[in-house]
C-alpha positions as a printed Julia matrix, in Angstrom:
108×3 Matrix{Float64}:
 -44.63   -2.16  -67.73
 -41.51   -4.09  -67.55
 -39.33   -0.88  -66.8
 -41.84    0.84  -64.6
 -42.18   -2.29  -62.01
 -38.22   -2.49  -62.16
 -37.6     1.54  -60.94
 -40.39    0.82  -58.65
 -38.63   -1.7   -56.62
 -35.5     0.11  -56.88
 -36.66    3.5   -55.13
 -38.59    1.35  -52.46
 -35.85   -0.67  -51.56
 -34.13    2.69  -51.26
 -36.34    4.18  -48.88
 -36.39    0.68  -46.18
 -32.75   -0.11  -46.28
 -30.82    2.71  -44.13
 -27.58    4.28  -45.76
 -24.79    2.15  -44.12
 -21.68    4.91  -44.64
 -18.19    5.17  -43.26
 -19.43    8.12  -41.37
 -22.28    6.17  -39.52
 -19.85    3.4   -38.99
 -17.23    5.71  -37.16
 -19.77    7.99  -35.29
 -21.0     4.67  -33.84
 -17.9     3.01  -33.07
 -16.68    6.93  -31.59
 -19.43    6.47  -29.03
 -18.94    2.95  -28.23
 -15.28    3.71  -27.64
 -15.73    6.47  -25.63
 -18.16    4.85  -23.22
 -15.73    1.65  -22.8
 -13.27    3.94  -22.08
 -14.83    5.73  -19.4
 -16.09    2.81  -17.67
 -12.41    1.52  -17.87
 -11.59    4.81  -16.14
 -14.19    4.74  -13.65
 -13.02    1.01  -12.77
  -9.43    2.19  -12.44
 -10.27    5.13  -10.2
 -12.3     2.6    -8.33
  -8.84    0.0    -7.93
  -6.83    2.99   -7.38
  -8.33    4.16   -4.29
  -9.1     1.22   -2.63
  -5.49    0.48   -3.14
  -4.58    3.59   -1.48
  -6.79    2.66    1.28
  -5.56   -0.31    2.1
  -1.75    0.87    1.42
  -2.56    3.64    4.2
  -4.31    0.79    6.29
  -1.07   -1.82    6.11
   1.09    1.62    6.74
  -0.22    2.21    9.17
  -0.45   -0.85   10.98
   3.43   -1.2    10.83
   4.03    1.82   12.28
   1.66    1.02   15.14
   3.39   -2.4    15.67
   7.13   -0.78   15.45
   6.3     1.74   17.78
   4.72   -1.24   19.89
   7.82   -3.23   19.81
  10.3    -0.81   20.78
   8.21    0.85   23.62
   7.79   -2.9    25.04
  11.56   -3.66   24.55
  12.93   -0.69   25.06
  15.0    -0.64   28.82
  17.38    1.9    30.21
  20.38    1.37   32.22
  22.54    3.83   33.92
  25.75    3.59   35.36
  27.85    6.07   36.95
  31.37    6.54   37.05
  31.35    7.43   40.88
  29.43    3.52   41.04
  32.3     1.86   38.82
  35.14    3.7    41.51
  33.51    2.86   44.35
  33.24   -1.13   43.52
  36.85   -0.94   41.86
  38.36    0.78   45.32
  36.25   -1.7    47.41
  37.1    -4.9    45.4
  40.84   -3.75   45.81
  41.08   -2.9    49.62
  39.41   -6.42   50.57
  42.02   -8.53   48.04
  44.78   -6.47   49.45
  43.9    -7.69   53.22
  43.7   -11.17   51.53
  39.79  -11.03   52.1
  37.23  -11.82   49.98
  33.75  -10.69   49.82
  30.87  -12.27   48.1
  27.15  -11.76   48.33
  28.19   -9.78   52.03
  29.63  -12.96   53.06
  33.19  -12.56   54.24
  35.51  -15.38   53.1
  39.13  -15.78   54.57
């Protein structure tokens, strides 16, 4: 009776206690790995394009602004040759007659 009650306890202790093997333990950590890593990748993504956004967003901005900045400052001025000559010629003729002219007042 002895022996019998000691196999007895052996096989049913079998039967409630799951195998624990390197197999099970690798399947399970396989999974688990695989699932953190896709949520890391998912999360990236995620970062990644609301980076882009908001790199196309500041990009955009400063264009909008540099354009803004030189259209507002931007003035043209033209001068002729003919308008240099005639001023030149006209500055000449009245210091040559000793006469000076200033705002079209005439000073002697």
């Amino acid at each position: 009776m002895f022996q019998s009650n000691r196999t007895t306890t052996l096989i049913s202790t079998a039967l409630t206690t799951p195998p624990t093997t390197t197999a099970t333990i690798t399947a399970a950590t396989t999974t688990a790995t695989a699932a953190t890593t896709t949520a890391a990748t998912a999360a990236t993504t995620a970062t990644i394009a609301t980076t882009a956004t908001t790199v196309t967003s500041i990009a955009t901005t400063i264009a909008t602004e540099t354009v803004n900045a030189t259209t507002s400052t931007t003035t043209t001025t033209t001068t002729t040759s003919t308008d240099i000559k005639k001023h030149y010629c006209y500055y000449i003729n009245y210091y040559n007659n000793n006469t000076y002219y200033n705002n079209n007042n005439y000073y002697y």
